[in-house]
C-alpha positions as CSV (number, residue, x, y, z in Angstrom):
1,X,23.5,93.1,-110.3
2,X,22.6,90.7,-113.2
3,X,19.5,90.4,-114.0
4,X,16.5,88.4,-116.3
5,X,13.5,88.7,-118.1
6,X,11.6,85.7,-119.3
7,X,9.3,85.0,-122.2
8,X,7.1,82.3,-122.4
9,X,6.4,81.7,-126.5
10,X,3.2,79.9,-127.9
11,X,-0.4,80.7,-128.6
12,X,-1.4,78.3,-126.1
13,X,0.4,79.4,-122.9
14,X,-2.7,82.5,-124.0
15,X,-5.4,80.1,-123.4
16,X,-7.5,79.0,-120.1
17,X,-6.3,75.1,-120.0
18,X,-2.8,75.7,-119.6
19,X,-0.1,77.1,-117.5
20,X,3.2,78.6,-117.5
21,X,4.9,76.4,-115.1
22,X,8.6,76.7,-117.1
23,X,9.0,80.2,-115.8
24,X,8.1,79.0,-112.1
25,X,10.9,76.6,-113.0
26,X,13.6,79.2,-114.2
27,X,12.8,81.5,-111.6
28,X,13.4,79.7,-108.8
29,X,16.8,78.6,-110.7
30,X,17.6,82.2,-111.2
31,X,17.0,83.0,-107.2
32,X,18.8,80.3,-106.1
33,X,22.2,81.7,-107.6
34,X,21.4,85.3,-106.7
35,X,19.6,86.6,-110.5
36,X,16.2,88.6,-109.8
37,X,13.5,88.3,-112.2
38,X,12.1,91.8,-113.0
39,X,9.8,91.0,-115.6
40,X,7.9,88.0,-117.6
41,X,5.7,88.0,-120.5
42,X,3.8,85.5,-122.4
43,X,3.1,86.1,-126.1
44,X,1.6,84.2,-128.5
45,X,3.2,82.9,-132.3
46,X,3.4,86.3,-133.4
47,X,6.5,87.7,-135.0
48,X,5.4,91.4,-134.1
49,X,4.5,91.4,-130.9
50,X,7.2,88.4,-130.2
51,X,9.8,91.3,-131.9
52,X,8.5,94.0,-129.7
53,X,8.4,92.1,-126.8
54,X,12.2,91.0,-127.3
55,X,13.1,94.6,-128.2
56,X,12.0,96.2,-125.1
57,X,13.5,93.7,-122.9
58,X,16.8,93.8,-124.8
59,X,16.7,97.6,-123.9
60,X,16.1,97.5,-120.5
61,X,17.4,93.9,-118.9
62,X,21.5,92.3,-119.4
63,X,20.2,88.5,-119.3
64,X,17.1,87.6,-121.4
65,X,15.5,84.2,-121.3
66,X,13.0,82.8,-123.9
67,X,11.1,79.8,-123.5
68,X,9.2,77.9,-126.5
69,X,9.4,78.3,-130.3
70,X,12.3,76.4,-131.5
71,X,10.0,73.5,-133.1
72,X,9.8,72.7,-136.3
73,X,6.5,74.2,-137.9
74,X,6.0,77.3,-139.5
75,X,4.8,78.7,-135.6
76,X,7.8,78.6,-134.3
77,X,9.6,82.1,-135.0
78,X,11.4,82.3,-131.9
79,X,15.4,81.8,-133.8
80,X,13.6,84.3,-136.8
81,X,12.4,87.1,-134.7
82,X,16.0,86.9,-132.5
83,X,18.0,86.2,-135.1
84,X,16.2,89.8,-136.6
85,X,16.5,91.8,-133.7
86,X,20.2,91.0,-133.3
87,X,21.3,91.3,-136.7
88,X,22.3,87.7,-137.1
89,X,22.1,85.3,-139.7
90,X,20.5,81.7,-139.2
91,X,22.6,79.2,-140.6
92,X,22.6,75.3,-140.9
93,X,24.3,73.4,-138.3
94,X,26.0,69.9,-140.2
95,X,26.5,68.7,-136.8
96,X,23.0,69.3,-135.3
97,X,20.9,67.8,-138.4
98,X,22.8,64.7,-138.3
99,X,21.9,64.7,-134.4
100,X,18.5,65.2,-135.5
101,X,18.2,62.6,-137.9
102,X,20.0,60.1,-135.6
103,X,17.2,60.7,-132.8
104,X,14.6,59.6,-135.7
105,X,16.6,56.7,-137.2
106,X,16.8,55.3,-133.4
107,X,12.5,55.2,-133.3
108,X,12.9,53.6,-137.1
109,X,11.6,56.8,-138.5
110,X,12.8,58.7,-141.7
111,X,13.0,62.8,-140.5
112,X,10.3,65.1,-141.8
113,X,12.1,67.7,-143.9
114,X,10.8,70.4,-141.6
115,X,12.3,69.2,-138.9
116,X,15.4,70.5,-140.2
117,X,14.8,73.9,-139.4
118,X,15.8,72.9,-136.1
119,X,19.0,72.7,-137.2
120,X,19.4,76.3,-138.2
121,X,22.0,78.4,-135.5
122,X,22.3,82.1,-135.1
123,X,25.9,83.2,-136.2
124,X,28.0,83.4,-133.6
125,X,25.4,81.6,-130.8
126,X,26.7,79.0,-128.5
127,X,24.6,75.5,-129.3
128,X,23.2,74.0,-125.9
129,X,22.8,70.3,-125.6
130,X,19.5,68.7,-125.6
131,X,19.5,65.0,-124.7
132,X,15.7,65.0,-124.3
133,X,14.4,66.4,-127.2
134,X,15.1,67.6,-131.1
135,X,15.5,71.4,-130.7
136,X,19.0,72.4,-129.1
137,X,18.8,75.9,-127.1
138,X,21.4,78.4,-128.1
139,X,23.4,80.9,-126.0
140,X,24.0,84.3,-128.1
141,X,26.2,87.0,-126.5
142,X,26.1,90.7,-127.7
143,X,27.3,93.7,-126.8
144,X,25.2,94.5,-123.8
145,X,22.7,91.7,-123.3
146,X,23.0,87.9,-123.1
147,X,19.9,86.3,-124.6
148,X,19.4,82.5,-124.1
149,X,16.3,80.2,-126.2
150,X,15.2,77.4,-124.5
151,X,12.8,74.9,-125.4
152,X,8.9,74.5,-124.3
153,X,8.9,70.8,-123.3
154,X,9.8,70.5,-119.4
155,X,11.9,67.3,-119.8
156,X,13.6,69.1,-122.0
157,X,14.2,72.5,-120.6
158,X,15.1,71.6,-116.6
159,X,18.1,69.4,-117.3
160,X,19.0,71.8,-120.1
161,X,19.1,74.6,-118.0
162,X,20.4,73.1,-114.8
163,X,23.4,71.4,-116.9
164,X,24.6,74.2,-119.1
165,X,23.1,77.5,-118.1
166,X,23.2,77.3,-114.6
167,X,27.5,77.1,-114.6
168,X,27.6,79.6,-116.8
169,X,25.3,82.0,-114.8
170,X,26.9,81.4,-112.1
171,X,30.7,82.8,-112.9
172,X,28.9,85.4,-114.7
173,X,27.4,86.5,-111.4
174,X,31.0,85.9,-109.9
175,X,29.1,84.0,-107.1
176,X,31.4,81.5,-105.5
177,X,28.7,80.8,-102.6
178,X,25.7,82.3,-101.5
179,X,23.7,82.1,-98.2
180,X,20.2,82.5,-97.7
181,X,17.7,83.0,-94.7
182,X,13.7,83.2,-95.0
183,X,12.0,84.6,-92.4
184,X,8.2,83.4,-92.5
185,X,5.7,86.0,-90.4
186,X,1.7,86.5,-89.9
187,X,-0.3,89.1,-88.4
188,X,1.4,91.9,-90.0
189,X,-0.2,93.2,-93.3
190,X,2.8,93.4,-96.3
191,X,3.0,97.3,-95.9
192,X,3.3,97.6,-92.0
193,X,6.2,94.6,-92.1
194,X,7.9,96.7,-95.1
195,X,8.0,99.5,-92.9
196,X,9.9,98.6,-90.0
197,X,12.2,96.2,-91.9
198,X,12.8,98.9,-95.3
199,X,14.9,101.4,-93.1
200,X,16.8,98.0,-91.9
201,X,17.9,96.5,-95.6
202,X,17.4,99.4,-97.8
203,X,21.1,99.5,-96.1
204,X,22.4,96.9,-98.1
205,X,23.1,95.7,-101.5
206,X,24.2,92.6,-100.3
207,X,22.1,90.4,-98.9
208,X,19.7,91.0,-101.1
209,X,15.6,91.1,-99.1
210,X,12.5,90.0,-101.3
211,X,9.3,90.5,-99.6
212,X,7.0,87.8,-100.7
213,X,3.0,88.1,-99.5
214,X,0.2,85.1,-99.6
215,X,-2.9,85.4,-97.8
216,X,-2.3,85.7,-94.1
217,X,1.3,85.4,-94.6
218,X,4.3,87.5,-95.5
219,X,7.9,85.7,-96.5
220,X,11.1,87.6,-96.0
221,X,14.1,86.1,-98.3
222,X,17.7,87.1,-97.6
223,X,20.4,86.0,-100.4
224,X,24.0,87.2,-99.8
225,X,26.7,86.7,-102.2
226,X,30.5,86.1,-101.3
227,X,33.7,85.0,-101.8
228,X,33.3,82.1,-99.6
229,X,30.7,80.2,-98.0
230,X,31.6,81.7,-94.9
231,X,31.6,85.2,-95.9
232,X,28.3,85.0,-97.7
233,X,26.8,83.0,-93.8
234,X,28.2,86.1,-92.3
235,X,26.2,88.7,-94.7
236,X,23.4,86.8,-94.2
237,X,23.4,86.9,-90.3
238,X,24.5,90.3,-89.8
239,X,20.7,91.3,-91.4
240,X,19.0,88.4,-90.5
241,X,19.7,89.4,-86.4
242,X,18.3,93.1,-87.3
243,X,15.5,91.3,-89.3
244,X,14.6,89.4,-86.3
245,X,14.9,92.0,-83.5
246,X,12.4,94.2,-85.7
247,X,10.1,91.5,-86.2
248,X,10.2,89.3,-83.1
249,X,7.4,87.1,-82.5
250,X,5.7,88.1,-85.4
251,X,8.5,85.4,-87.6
252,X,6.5,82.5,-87.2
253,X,9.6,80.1,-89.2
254,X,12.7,80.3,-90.6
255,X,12.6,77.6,-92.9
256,X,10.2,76.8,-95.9
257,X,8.0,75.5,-92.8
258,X,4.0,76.2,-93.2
259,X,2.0,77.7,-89.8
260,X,0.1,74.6,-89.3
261,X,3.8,72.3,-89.5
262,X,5.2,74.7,-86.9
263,X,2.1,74.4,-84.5
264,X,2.2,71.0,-84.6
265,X,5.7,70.4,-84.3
266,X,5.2,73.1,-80.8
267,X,2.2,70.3,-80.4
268,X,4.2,67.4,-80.4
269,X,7.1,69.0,-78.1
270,X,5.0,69.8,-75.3
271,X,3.2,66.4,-75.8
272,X,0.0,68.8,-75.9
273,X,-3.3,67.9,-77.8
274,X,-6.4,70.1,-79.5
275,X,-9.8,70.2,-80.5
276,X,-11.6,72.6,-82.8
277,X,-14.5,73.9,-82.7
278,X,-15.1,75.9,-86.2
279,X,-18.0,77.8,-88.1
280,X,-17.0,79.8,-90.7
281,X,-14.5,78.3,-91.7
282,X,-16.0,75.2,-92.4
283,X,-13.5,72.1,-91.7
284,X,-10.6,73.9,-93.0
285,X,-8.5,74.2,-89.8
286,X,-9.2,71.0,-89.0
287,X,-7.6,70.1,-92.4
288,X,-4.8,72.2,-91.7
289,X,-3.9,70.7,-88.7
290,X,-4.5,67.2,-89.9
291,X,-2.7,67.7,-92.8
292,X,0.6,66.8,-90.7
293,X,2.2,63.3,-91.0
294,X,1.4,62.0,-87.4
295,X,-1.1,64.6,-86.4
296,X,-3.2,62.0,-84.8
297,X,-1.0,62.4,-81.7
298,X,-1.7,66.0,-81.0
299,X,-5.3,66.5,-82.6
300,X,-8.3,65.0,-81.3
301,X,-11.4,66.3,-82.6
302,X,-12.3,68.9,-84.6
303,X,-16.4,69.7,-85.2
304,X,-18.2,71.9,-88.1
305,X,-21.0,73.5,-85.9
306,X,-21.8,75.8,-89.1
307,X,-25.7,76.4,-87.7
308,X,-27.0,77.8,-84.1
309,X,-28.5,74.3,-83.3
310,X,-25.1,72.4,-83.7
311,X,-23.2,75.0,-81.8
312,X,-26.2,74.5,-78.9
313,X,-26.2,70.8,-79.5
314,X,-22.2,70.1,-80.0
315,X,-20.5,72.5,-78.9
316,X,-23.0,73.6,-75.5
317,X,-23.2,76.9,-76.3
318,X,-26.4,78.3,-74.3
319,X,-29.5,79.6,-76.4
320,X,-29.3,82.8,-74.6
321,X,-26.0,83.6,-75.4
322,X,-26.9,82.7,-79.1
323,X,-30.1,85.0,-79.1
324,X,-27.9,88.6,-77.0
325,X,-24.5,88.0,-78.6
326,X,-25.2,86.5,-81.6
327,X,-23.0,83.7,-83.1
328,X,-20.8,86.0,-84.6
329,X,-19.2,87.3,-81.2
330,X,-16.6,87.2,-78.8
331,X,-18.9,85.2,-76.3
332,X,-19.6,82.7,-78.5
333,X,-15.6,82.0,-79.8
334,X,-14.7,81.8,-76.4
335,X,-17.4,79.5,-75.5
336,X,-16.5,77.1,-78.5
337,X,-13.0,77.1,-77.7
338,X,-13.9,76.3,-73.9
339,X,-16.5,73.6,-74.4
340,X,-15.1,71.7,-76.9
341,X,-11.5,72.0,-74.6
342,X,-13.6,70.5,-71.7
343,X,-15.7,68.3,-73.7
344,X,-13.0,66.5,-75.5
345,X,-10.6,66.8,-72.7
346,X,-7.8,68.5,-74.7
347,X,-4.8,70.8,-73.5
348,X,-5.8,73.6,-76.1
349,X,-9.2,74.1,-77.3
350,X,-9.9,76.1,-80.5
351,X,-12.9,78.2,-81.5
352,X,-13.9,80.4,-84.4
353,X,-16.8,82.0,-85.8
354,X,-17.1,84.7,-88.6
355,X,-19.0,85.9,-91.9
356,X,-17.2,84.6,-95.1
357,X,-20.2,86.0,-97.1
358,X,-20.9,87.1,-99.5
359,X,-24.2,87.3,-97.8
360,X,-24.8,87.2,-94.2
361,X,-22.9,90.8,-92.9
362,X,-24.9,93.8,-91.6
363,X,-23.7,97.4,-90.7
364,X,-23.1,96.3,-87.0
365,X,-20.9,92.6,-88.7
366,X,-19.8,92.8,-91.9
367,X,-18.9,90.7,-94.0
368,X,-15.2,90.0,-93.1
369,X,-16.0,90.0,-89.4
370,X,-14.5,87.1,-87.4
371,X,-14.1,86.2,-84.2
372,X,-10.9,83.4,-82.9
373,X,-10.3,82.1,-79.1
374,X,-8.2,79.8,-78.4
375,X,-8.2,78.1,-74.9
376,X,-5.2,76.7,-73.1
377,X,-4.1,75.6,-69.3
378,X,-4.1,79.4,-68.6
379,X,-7.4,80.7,-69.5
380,X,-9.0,81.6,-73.1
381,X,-7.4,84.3,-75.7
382,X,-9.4,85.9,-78.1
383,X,-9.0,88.0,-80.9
384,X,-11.8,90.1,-83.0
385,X,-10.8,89.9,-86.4
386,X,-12.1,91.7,-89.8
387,X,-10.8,90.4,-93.2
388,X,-11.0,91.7,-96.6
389,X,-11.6,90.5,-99.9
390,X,-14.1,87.3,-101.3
391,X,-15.3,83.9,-98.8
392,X,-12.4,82.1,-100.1
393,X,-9.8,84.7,-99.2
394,X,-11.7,85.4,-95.7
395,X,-11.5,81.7,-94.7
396,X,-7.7,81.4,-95.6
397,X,-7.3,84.4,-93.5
398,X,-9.5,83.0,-90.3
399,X,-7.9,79.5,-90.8
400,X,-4.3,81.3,-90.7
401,X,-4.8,83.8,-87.8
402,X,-6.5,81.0,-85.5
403,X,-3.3,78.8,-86.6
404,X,-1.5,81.8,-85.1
405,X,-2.9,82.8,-81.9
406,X,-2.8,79.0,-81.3
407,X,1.0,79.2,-81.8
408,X,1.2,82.1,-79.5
409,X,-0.8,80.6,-76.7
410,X,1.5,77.2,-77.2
411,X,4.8,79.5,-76.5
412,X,3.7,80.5,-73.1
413,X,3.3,76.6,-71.7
């Protein structure tokens, strides 16, 4: 299988104010027609580490990708440090200069002299249009690699790529369609899921699987490859059945869909409504939910009762139960999720309670520990959660297994 390496060029892709969103760009490209990235790299304007870098891609991947350097200033060595490493010479293109200069005369400029280094081809490189911009990218072949230098400027590099790489990648991957499926899961940690699926797709070579994990949620992307669009559909499905009868409930979408789309969309079907009653989390399922277009017809209310008194005082949760259970507890989710059901008058009531930290846990509730129930027209589930990492992390969690227990409790209406 073909694949890429990409590297980003320029000294200030290495600082904190700015990100490499071109090689988002080109891997998604790359995915889309069936080309794994395996590696990318950032390096700064420096012709040895920029010649090291391209070396030990150049010895290890067919299809390398560089992004950045083909300005005009003495900075950009991208074509100089290629151009070296293949053993090619750089030589003035008539053709592109006169481009070049064009581009200026048009803005009722004269052309700085350096701009004419832009002009300057490896021998034997295929020039790629750029309709955007002054620097063209170039296509070099050699024996065992393909290496292709695009430039920095987004405007410049998307249609660039999409018009003249893209085509090209494509009958090199003799891809003539390709199916894909994405199965989108929670509740199962990234190792457990790889587990019962690996035995499954380790099988095949076609479709390819790529296991993609976020906080709380675990992505499982099938690409098959074929001769027609109906051989590639029926690659895709022959795994994607196994894929489901492994996972089962636990696929919560099999579209690009987020948790708290697909919960509202089961909201909506079963003309159902809910109300939240949240502490550690803070607002943030509420957000979730609300985030919808047209969530005002499925969600009602959604309180913050982040102290004891508001949970007595908003939610009813008895000052006993507060002072034996604690409002970290089981008792206390479930009577959240109950009263604000009953006090709102919702079909679903929602309740959670936890310690985000980083303060706050003790040896009997650490930090991590949460607590979800989720009440419904047949009585109140609950779940006793404990989450790793920092209070951000802990709150995605929370926010994404109360999104999913609701989910489970809306299948059984």
């Amino acid at each position: 299988m073909l694949s890429a390496e990409i590297i980003a060029i320029g000294s200030e892709l290495l600082t904190p104010g700015f990100t490499d969103t071109n090689s988002l760009f080109l891997t998604r490209q790359l995915n889309e027609i069936g080309i794994p990235v395996v590696m990318k790299s950032i390096v700064g304007d420096d012709e040895m580490y920029l010649e090291q870098a391209v070396r030990g891609c150049l010895d290890r991947t067919p299809l390398l990708i560089t992004i950045g350097g083909l300005g005009p200033t003495e900075d950009d060595v991208t074509k100089k440090v290629v151009a070296r490493v293949l053993k090619r010479q750089l030589v003035l293109d008539d053709d592109i200069l006169a481009t070049i200069q064009k581009r200026f005369k048009a803005r009722g400029a004269e052309m700085p002299v350096n701009n004419a280094r832009q002009a300057l081809v490896l021998t034997g490189s295929d020039v790629l249009e750029n309709r955007n911009g002054t620097a063209p990218g170039l296509w070099i072949h050699s024996d065992r690699n393909d290496v292709v230098l695009l430039p920095g400027p987004p405007s410049e590099l998307e249609p660039m790529f999409d018009n003249t790489c893209t085509p090209r990648l494509q009958k090199m991957t003799g891809t003539a369609a390709l199916a894909r499926r994405i199965y989108r899961t929670t509740g199962l940690m990234e190792s457990v899921l790889d587990t019962r699926i690996a035995p499954i797709y380790q099988k095949y070579k076609n479709p390819v699987t790529t296991i993609l994990a976020k906080p709380g949620q675990v992505d499982v992307r099938l690409t098959a490859r074929g001769k027609t669009n109906e051989e590639a559909e029926r690659l895709v499905q022959e795994l994607g059945k196994q894929i489901e009868a492994s996972l089962e409930d636990y696929i919560y979408a099999t579209s690009e869909q987020s948790l708290e789309e697909v919960v509202g969309r089961q909201l909506a079907l079963k003309q159902a409504t809910i109300s939240v009653a949240e502490s550690c989390t803070g607002g943030l399922l509420s957000a979730r939910l609300t985030s919808i277009p047209g969530s005002s017809k499925y969600f009602m209310s959604g309180m913050v009762t982040y102290s004891n008194q508001s949970k007595i005082e908003l939610a009813g949760i008895p000052p006993l139960l507060l002072d034996m259970q604690g409002a970290v507890s089981e008792e206390v989710a479930r009577g959240l999720a109950e009263c604000v059901r009953e006090k709102v008058g919702t079909t679903i009531g929602v309740g959670v309670t936890g310690i985000a930290g980083p303060d706050g846990g003790t040896p009997e509730k650490p930090v991590g520990t949460v607590h979800i129930a989720v009440a419904g027209p047949g009585g109140t589930e609950h779940r006793h959660l404990m989450f790793p990492g920092n209070r951000d992390r802990i709150r995605s969690w929370t926010s994404q297994a109360a999104l999913d227990l609701t989910r489970r409790v809306l299948m059984r209406i």
